[in-house]
ZAMARGU-4260 file (C-alpha; in steps of 0.2 Angstrom, whole numbers, plus 5000, padded with zeros to 4 digits):
<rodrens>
0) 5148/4964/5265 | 5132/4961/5253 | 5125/4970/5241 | 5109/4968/5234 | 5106/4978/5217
5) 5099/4975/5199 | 5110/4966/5187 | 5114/4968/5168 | 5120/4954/5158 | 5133/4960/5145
10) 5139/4953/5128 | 5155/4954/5123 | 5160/4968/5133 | 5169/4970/5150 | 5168/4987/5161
15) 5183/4989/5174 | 5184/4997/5189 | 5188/5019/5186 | 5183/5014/5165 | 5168/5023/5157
20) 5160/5014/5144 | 5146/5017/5133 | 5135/5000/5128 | 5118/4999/5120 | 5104/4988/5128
25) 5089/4984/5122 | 5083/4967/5129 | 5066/4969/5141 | 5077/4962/5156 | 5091/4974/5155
30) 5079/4990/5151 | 5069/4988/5166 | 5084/4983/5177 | 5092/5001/5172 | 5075/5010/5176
35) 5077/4999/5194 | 5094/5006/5196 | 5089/5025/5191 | 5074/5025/5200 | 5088/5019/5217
40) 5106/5026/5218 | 5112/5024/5199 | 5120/5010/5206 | 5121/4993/5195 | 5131/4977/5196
45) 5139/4972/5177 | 5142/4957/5172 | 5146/4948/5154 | 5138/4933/5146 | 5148/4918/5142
50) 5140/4916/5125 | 5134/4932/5118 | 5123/4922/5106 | 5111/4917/5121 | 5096/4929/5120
55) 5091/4925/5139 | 5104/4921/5149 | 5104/4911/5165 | 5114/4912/5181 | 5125/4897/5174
60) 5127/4908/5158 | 5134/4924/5166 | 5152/4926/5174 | 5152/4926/5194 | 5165/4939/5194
65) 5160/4960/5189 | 5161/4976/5191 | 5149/4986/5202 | 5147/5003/5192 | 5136/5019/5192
70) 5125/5025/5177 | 5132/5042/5172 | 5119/5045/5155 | 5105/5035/5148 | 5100/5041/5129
75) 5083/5034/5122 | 5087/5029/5103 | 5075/5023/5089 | 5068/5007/5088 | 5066/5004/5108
80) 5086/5004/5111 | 5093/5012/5125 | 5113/5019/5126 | 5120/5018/5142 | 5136/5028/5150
85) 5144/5020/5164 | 5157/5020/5176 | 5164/5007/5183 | 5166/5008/5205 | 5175/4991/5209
90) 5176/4973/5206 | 5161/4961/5216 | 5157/4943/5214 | 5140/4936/5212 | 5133/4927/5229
95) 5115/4921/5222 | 5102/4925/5210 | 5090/4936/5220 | 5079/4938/5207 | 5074/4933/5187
100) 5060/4944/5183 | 5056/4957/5178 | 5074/4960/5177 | 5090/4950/5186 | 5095/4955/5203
105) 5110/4948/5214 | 5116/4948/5230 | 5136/4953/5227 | 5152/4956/5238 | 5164/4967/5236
110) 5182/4959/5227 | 5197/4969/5238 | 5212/4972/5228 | 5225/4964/5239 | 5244/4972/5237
115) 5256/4965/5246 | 5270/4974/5255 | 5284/4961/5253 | 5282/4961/5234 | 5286/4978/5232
120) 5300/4975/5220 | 5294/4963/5211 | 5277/4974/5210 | 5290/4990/5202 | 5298/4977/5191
125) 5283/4970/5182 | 5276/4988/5181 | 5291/4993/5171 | 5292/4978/5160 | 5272/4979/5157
130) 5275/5000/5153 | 5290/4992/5141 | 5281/4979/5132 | 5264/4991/5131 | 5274/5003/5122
135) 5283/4996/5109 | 5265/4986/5106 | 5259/5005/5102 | 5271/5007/5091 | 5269/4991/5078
140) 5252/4988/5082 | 5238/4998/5072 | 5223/4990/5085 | 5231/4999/5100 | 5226/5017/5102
145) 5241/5029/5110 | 5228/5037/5119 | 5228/5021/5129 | 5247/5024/5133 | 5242/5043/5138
150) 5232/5037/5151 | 5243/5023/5157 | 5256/5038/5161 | 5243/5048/5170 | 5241/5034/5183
155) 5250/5032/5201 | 5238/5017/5205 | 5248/5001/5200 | 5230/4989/5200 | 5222/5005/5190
160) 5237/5005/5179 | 5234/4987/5175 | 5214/4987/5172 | 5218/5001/5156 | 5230/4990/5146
165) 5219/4974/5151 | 5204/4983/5145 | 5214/4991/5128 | 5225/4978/5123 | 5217/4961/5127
170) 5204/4959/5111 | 5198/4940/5116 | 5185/4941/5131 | 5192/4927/5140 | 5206/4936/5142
175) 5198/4951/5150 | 5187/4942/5162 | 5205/4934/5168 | 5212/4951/5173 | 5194/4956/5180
180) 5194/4939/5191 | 5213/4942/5196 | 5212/4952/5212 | 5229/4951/5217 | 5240/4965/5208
185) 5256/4956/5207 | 5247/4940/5198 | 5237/4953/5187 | 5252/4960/5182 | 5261/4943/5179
190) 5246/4940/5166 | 5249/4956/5158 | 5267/4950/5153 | 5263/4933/5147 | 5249/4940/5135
195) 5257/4957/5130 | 5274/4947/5125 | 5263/4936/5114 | 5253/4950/5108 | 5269/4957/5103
200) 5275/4941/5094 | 5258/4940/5085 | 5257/4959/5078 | 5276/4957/5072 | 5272/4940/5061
205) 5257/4951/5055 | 5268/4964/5049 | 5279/4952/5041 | 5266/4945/5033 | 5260/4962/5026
210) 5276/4969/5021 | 5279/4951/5010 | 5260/4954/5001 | 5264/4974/4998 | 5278/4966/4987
215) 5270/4957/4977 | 5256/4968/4975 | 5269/4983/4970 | 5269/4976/4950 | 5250/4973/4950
220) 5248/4993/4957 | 5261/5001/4944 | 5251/4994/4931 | 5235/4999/4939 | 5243/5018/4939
225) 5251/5013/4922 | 5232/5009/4915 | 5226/5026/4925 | 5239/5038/4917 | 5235/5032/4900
230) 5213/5034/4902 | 5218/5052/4907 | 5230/5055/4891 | 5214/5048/4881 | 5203/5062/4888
235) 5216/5075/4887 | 5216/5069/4867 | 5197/5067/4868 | 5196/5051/4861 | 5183/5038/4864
240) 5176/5035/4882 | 5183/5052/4887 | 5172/5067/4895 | 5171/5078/4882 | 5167/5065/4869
245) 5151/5062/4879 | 5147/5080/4877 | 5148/5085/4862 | 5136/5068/4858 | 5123/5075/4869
250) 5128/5092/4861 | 5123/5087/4845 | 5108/5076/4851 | 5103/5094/4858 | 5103/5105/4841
255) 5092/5092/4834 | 5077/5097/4846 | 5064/5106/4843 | 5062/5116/4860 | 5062/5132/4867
260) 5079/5143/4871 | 5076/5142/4890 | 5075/5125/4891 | 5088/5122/4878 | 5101/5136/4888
265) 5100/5127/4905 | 5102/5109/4894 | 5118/5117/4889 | 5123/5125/4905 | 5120/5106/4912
270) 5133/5099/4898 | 5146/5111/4902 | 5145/5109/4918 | 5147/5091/4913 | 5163/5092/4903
275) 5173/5101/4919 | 5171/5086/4930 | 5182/5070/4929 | 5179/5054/4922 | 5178/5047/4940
280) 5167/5061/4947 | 5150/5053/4954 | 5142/5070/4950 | 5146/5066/4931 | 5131/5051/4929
285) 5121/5062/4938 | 5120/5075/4927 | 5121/5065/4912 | 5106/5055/4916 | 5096/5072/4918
290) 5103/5076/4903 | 5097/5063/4895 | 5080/5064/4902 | 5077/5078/4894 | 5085/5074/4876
295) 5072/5059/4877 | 5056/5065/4878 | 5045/5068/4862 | 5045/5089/4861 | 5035/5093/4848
300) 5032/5075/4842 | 5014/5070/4838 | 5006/5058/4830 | 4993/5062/4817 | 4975/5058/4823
305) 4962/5047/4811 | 4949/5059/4808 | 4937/5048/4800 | 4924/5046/4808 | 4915/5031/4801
310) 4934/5020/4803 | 4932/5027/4821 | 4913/5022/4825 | 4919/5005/4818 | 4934/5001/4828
315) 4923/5007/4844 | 4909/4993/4838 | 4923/4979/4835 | 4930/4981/4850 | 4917/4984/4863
320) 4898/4980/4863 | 4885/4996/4869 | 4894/5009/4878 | 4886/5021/4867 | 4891/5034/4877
325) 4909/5031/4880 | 4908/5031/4858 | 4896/5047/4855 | 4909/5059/4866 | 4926/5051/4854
330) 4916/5054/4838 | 4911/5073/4845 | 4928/5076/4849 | 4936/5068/4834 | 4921/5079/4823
335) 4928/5095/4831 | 4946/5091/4830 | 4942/5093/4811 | 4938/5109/4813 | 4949/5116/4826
340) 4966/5107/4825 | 4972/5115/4841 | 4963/5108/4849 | 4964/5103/4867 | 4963/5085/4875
345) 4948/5080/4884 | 4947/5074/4903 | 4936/5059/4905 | 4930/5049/4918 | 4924/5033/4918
350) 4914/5029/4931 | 4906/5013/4935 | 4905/4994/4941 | 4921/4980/4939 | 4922/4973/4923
355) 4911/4984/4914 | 4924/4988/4899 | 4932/5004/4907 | 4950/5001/4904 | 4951/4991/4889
360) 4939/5005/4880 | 4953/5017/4882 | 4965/5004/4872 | 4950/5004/4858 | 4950/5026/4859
365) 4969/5025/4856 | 4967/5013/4843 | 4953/5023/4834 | 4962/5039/4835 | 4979/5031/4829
370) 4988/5037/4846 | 5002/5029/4856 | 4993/5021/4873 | 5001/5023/4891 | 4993/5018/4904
375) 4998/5019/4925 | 4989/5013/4937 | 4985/5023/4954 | 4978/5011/4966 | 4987/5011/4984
380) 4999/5026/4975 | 5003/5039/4992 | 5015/5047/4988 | 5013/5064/4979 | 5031/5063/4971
385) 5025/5046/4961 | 5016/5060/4951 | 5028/5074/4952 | 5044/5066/4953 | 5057/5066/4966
390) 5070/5082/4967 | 5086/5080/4960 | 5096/5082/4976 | 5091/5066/4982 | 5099/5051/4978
395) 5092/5041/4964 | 5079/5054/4957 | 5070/5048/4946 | 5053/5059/4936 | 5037/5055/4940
400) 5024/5044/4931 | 5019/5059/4920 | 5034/5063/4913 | 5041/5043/4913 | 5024/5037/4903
405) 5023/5051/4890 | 5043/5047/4886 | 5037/5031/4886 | 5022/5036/4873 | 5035/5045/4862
410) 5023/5057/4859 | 5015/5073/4865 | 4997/5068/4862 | 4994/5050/4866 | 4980/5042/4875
415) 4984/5043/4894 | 4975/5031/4905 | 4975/5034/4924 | 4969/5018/4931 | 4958/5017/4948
420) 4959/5034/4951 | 4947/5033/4966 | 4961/5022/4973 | 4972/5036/4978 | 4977/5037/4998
425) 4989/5051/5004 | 5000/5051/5020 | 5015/5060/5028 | 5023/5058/5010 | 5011/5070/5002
430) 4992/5070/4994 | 4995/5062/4974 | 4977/5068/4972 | 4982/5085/4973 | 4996/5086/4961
435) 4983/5078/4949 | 4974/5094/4950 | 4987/5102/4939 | 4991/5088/4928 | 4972/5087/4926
440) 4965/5104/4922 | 4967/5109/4903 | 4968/5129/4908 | 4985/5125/4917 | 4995/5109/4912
445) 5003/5116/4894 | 5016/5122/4909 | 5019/5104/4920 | 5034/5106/4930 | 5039/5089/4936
450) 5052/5091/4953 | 5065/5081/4943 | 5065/5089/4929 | 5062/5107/4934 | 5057/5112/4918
455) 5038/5117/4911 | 5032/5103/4900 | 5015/5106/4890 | 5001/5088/4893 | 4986/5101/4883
460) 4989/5088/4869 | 4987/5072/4879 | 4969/5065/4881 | 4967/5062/4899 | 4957/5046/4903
465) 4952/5041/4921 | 4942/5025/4927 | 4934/5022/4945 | 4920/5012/4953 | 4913/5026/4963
470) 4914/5044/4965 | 4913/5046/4982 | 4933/5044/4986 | 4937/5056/4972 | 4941/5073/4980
475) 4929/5087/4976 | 4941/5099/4967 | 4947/5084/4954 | 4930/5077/4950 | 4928/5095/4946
480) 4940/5096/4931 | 4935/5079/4924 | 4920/5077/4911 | 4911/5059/4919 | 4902/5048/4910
485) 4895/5033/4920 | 4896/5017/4914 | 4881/5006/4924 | 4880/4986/4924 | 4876/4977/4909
490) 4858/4970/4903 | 4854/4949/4899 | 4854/4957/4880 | 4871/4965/4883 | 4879/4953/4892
495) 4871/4939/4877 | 4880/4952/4863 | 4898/4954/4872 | 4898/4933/4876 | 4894/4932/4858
500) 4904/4945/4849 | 4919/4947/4861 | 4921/4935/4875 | 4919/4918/4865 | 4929/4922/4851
505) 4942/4928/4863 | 4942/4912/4873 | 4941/4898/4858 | 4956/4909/4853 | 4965/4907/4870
510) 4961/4888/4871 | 4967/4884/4853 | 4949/4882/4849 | 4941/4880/4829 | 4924/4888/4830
515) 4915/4871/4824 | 4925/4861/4838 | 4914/4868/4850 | 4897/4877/4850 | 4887/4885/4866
520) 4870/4888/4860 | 4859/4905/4863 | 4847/4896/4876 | 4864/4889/4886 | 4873/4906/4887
525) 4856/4914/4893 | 4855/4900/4907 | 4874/4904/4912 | 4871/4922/4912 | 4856/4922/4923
530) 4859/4907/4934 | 4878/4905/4936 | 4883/4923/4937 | 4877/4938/4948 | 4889/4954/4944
535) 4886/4968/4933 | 4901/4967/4923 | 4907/4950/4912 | 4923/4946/4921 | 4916/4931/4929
540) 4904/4926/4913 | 4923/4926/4903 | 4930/4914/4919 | 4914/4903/4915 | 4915/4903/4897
545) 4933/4900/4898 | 4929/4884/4911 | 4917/4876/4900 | 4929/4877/4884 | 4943/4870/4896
550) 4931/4853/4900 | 4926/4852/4884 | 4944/4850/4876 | 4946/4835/4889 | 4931/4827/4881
555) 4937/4831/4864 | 4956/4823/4869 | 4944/4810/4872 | 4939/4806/4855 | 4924/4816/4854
560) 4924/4828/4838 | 4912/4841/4840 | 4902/4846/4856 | 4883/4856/4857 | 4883/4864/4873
565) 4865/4866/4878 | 4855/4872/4892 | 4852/4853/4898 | 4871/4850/4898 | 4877/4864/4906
570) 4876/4854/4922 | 4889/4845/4918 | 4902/4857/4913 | 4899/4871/4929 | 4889/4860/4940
575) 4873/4866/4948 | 4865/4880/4947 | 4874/4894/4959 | 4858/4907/4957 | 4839/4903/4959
580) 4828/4915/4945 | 4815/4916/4961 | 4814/4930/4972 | 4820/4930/4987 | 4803/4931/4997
585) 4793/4918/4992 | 4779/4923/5002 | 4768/4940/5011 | 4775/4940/5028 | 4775/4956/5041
590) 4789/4964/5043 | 4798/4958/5031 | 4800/4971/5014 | 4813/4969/4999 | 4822/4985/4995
595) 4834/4988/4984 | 4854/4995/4984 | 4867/5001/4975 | 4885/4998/4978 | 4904/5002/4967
600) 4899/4982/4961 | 4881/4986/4955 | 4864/4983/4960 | 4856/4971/4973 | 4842/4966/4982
605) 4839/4972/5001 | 4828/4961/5012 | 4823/4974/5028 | 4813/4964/5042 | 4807/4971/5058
610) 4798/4965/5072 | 4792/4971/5089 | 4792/4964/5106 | 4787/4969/5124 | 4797/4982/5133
615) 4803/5001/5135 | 4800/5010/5117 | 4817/5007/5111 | 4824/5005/5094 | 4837/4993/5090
620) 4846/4994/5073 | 4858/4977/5067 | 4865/4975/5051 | 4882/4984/5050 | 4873/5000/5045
625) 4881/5016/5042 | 4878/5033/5049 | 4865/5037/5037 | 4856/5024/5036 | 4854/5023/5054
630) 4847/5042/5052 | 4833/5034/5039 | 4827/5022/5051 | 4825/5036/5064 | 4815/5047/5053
635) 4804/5032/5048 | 4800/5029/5066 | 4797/5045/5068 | 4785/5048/5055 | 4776/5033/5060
640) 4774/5037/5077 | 4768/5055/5071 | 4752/5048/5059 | 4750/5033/5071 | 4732/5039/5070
645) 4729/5038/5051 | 4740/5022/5050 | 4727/5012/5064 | 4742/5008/5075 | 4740/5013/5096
650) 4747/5025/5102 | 4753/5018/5118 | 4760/5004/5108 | 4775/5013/5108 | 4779/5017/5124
655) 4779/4998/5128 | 4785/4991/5113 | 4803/4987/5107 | 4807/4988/5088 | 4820/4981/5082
660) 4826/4982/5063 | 4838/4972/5057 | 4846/4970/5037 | 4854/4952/5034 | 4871/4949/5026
665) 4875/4957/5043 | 4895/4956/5040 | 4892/4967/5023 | 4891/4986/5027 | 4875/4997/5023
670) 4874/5013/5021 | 4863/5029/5011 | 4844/5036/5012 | 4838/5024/4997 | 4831/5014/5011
675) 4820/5025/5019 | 4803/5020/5010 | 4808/5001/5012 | 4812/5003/5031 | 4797/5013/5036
680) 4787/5000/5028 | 4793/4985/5036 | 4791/4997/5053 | 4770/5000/5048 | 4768/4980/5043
685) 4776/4972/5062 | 4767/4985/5071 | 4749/4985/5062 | 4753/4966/5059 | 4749/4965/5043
690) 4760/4958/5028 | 4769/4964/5015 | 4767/4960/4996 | 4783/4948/4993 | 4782/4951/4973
695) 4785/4971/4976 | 4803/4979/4978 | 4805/4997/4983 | 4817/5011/4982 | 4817/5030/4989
700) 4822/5041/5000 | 4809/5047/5015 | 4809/5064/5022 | 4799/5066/5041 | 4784/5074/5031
705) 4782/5058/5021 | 4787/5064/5004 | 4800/5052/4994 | 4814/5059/4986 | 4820/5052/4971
710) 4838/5042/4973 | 4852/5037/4961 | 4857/5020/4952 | 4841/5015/4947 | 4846/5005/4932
715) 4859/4994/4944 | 4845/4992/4956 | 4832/4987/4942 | 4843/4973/4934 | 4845/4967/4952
720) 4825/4966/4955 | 4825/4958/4938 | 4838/4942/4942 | 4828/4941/4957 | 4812/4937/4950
725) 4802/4953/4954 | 4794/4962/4940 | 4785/4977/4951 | 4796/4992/4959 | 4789/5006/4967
730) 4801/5022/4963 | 4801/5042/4968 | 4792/5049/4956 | 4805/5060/4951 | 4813/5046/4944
735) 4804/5046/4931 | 4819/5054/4917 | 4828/5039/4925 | 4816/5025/4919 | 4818/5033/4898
740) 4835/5031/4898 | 4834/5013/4903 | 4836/4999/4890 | 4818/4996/4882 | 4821/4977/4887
745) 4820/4984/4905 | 4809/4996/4903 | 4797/4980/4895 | 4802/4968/4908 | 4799/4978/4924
750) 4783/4988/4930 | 4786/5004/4938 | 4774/5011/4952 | 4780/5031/4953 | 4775/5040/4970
755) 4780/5053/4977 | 4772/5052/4996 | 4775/5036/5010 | 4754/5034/5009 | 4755/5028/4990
760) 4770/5015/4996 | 4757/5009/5010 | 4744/5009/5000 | 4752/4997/4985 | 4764/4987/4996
765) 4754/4984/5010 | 4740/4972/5010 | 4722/4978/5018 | 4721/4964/5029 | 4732/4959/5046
770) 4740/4942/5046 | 4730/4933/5060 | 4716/4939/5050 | 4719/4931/5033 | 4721/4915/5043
</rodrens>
């Protein structure tokens, strides 16, 4: 009789008949095979593989002969593996692969066991001599469980009797498949005697072998015991290496701080709990590590601060050119520290574009206070115990960054530098951003607990510092307990002073250099500063710099000397010119209007074109723009629509015309109201048709009554009109305290038009005239 049913392929294991069996499955094949079965009678045919290596076995990889079996429990684990409990029904042989996918399904017939009547005694004899050999193997052989032999007295069936000791004894899975095949008893039995009297002969060389390797291994352990028994004399006498030797070091270490009596009474309660354990206790360097921790730290160590405030100014100015502001707020807080000696550390945040000098200022602050530095760097940090530390009943606990860098400092007031700090994420692990609340507000972090520690720990000493490129990352609550102080993008002058000051000597220094080996002239610098470099900081001016010195020592290996690098030989140290000093519009066209933007990497020029085309009154908006940008054009359209009338555009135009807006650099994503003058202009020049002053840049926020509100990062977004070529922007006119706190070399090179409604934009960026009317 046939049976068609779905088939699992099983490696290195065998079910027989009456055996339950747990196994684990987690090839795509045999999962769906089980869910086949469950969603049948349970029923499933079991087979093993002949190499358990082979990922995806085929029919010629599988043993014809298995066992038919029900699924009793099937247990979803972790990672996409399923547990399995089994029973096994009878044996069957494979009669043809039905099916290969999804899963494997056979056609089998059912194996009979076939007893034979006029074998009787032979059949009781073999039992016996099986249930005698079984036995004694119980008895010397540690791999045989006497639950087995248990079992074996519970049965009455001789071929049941048989399928137990195959499937307990037999370790190699040939062996097993030979008793599964063997369908006569007699011969089954037969087997079992051949391979149980070898088995025998096997485990009883075994034991010889292990008796002969315990006696020679009998000196080595007495004097293992021997070497035991003398370390625990040594700690009874408390000599060197013992427990209580370690103790009283850390006992003395101990007096010698200066902290209060709580945290020195639970230090001491730590020890003596310390000096009751064993030398082999793992508790022991648990405790002795915390210990430790705590004898480490600086309490009540500081350094004394420079107060002079002429050496401080000077060290600022040697180290870092402009960044007046950065300097004015040291010198303020080094003038009232003079006064007030307790003083508490400041919180500041650096806030500005990459490579603008934000984390090597706070080197030159440490420097010019005479403080220790530590800095730690909380970019991709999501986990808030990085901060706080990891509780001690874990495994490996370690304190947080905190704790770890002011040990590190050896002091209680150094200069702490919290790199990227508008880099933070958070996840299931914690928020880091909120345990920098307390480690950040000077009313509470004189009482810091870290988890490891557990004890209060006062930071009201320790001048916090914090850089970021933007604020908009920075949760509310901790921008709120930081002083910021923006650091904007460099000026042509700046950058020219830095090169000069900082960057060349820097590099001739890196290079092996002399200063008279090689000289870049003033008017060279100024060419690769405005047309072989585009950023607001002066990382990639220093890459520049350091690639020109580089060439120039090939030449001077060469032969050459000494080597003037001018404006005309630039060329050949970096190449062509990467940036062109023109604008980007060259010429009036309609629709097409340059605004400007503000990014984390400084300022830059945004070309806004629209155009207009037959159809329903739609607005389509390209560009990768963000939510509120796509609000600006709306409210442009809007108000253009509304004053249709004093703008000389029709009406029905609207209904029948398609606009479509569209920002270049399209992969690049846009976003902010700064745009809503610039788009609203382009809108009024492609449906009046007339173009748009090409020499003009503009910046401002437009409300639906056609008022311009005034926007942030102007400075960024004038140096960027300014390496572009334009000379003329059109700002809110509440801008205005913007434009006096501008470089006077920016405030010389640039015109700024001030307005305050759309009209006034119109009016200056417009020109009178539609296009096919000039021609």
């Amino acid at each position: 009789m046939s049976n068609i049913m779905p088939m699992v392929a099983l490696r290195d294991v065998i079910v027989f008949p009456y055996m339950a069996l747990h196994f684990e499955v987690g090839r795509e094949k045999s999962i769906a095979a089980l869910e086949k079965a469950m969603e049948n009678d349970q029923i499933i045919f079991l087979a093993a593989q002949k190499d358990k290596e082979i990922l995806d076995p085929n029919p010629d990889d599988i043993y014809e002969v298995g066992t038919i079996s029900r699924i009793k429990q099937i247990l979803k684990l972790p990672g996409d593996v399923i547990r399995v409990l089994v029973k096994g029904e009878y044996r069957a042989r494979i009669n043809s692969f039905t099916k290969a996918e999804p899963f494997l399904e056979v056609d089998t017939s059912e194996l009979v066991t076939q007893v034979n009547e006029e074998n009787k005694h032979k059949e009781i004899a073999l039992r016996r001599m099986v249930l005698g050999l079984f036995e004694k193997l119980t008895t010397i052989s540690p791999k045989v469980s006497s639950e087995i032999l248990s079992s074996v007295n519970s049965v009455d069936d001789i071929g049941q009797m048989a399928d137990i000791i195959a499937s307990g004894v037999l370790f190699k899975l040939e062996d097993k498949q030979k008793a599964l095949e063997c369908v006569d008893v007699v011969e089954r039995l037969e087997m079992l005697v051949a391979l149980l009297t070898n088995e025998l002969e096997i485990t009883e060389i075994e034991n010889d072998i292990r008796n002969k390797v315990r006696k020679q291994i009998d000196k080595s352990q007495k004097e293992y015991v021997l070497r035991e028994q003398m370390r625990a004399i040594q700690s009874e006498l408390g000599e060197a290496g013992s427990v209580q030797s370690d103790a009283d070091e850390l006992r003395q270490r101990l007096a010698e701080l200066d902290i209060s009596d709580d945290i020195r009474e639970k230090t001491e309660k730590e020890i003596s709990r310390m000096e009751k354990l064993s030398l082999g206790s793992p508790e022991l360097g648990v405790i002795r590590t915390y210990v430790e921790w705590i004898l480490d730290l600086p309490w009540n160590e500081f350094t004394d601060d420079n107060l002079d405030l002429e050496h401080a100014r000077k060290i600022l100015d040697e180290d870092h050119y402009g960044l007046e502001k950065v300097k004015d707020r040291i010198i303020e807080y080094l003038a009232v520290l003079g006064r007030k000696k307790d003083l508490r550390g400041p919180v500041l945040c650096f806030v500005g574009p990459p490579g603008t000098g934000k984390t090597s200022i706070a080197r030159s602050i440490a420097r010019a206070l005479g403080r220790n530095f530590v800095r730690t760097s909380l970019g991709g940090v999501r986990d808030e115990a990085e901060i706080r530390g990891h509780r001690r009943t874990y495994i490996g606990a370690i304190p947080g960054r905190i704790i770890a860098s002011v040990k590190q400092a050896n002091s209680m007031n150094p200069v702490f530098l919290f790199d990227e700090i508008d880099k933070m994420a958070s996840d299931f692990r914690g928020d880091p951003a909120s345990a920098m609340l307390e480690v950040l507000d000077p009313e509470i972090n004189n009482s810091f607990r870290d988890h490891y520690l557990d004890l209060p720990f006062s930071l009201e000493h320790v001048m916090f510092l914090t850089t970021a490129n933007s604020y908009d990352t920075i949760p509310a609550p901790l921008l709120d307990r930081m002083e910021i102080i923006d650091l904007s993008s460099y000026t042509e002058l700046e950058k020219m002073g830095i090169a000069k000051n900082h960057l060349i000597p820097k590099q001739q220094k890196a290079h092996g250099l002399e200063s008279f080996e090689v000289t870049i002239r003033d008017t060279a610098m100024t060419e690769l500063i405005r047309r072989y470099t585009r950023e607001a900081g002066v990382r990639e001016l220093e890459r520049k710099i350091a690639t020109v010195f580089r060439k120039c020592i090939v030449d001077i290996t060469g032969g050459r000397e000494r080597i003037m690098v001018t404006k005309n030989t630039l060329h050949r140290y970096l190449g062509p010119p990467r940036y062109s000093l023109t604008a980007s519009e060259t010429e009036d066209r309609v629709g097409v209007v340059t605004g400007l933007a503000w990014t984390s990497a400084g300022g830059q020029t945004l070309i806004v074109e629209a155009i207009k085309m037959h159809g329903k009154g739609k607005l389509q908006l390209t560009g990768k723009l963000g939510e509120v940008m796509q609000e600006s054009a709306k409210a442009a359209l809007s108000y253009v629509r509304a004053n249709s009338k004093t703008l000389n555009i029709s009406e029905d135009l609207f209904d029948n015309t398609d606009i479509h807006i569209h920002l270049p650099e399209g992969a690049i994503p846009k976003d902010g109201p700064s745009a809503g003058i610039t788009i609203a202009t382009a809108l009024v020049s492609a449906l009046s048709g007339r173009t748009v002053r090409s020499d003009i840049a503009m910046t401002g926020e437009l409300t639906l009554t056609g008022r311009v509100l005034p926007i942030g990062g102007l400075k960024e977004k004038s140096l960027a009109a300014l390496k572009m070529g334009i000379r003329t922007i059109i700002i809110p006119a509440d801008n205005e305290k913007d434009i006096q706190m501008m470089p006077a070399t920016v405030r010389k090179s640039i015109k700024f038009i001030r307005v305050s409604k759309l009209d006034e934009v119109l009016g200056i960026a417009i020109n009178k005239e539609p296009e096919n009317a000039c021609k």
